[in-house]
SEROVEX-423356 format. One record per residue (C-alpha): z, y, x; residue in one letter. Coordinates in steps of 0.1 Angstrom, whole numbers, padded with zeros to 4 digits, always signed. Each point is the difference from the previous one (the first is absolute). Layout:
BEGIN
ZYXA
...
This chain:
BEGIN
-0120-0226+0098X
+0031+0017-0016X
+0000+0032+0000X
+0038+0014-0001X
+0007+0035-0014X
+0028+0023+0019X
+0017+0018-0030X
+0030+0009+0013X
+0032+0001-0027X
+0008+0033+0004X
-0021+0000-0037X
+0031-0013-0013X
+0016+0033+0002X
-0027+0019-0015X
+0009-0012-0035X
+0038+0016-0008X
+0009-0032-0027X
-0010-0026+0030X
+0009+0017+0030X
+0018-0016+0026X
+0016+0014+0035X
-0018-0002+0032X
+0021-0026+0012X
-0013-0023-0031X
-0030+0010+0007X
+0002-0010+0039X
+0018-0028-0007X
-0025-0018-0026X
-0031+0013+0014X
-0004-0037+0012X
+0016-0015-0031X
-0026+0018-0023X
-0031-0010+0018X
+0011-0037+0001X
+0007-0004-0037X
-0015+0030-0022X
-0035+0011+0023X
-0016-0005-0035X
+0018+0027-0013X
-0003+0025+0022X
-0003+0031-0004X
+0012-0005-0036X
+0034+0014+0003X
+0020-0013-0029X
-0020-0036+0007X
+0011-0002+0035X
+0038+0010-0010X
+0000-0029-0031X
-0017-0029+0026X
+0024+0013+0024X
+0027-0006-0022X
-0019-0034-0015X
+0001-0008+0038X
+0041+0011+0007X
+0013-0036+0010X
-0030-0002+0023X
+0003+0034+0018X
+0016+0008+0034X
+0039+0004-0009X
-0005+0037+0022X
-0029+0008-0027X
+0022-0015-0031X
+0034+0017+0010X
-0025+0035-0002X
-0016-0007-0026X
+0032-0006-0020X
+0017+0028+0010X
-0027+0021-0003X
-0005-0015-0041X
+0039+0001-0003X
+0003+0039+0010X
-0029+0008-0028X
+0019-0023-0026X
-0018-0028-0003X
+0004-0038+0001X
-0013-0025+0021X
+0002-0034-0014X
+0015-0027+0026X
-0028-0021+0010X
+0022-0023+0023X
């Protein structure tokens, strides 16, 4: 049997050079547990699978997630 861990993402903010809003947080909770639970709670693997992962992701999650990346000056690279 599987066990599954409940790490919430709130860890995300806890690291000022990959912190992301609460509503990225709330809106990828799902999103990071279906394609980066291997890298939890490693913060800056979660945020690089996450971006591996972009085309993939919920478009509430993605539209967060690159607002969130685009306010701190970095780039996400078009995955579609």
């Amino acid at each position: 049997m599987r066990t599954i861990k409940w790490v919430s993402l709130s860890a995300l903010s806890s690291n000022p050079s990959f912190a992301f809003s609460a509503e990225a947080r709330q809106m990828c909770t799902r999103d990071a547990f279906k394609f980066c639970s291997a890298e939890i709670p490693n913060i800056p693997a979660v945020t690089s699978c996450m971006i591996k992962h972009r085309s993939e992701l919920s478009a509430g999650c993605r539209a967060v997630m690159d607002r969130d990346l685009s306010a701190k000056g970095k780039r996400v690279a078009e995955n579609d």
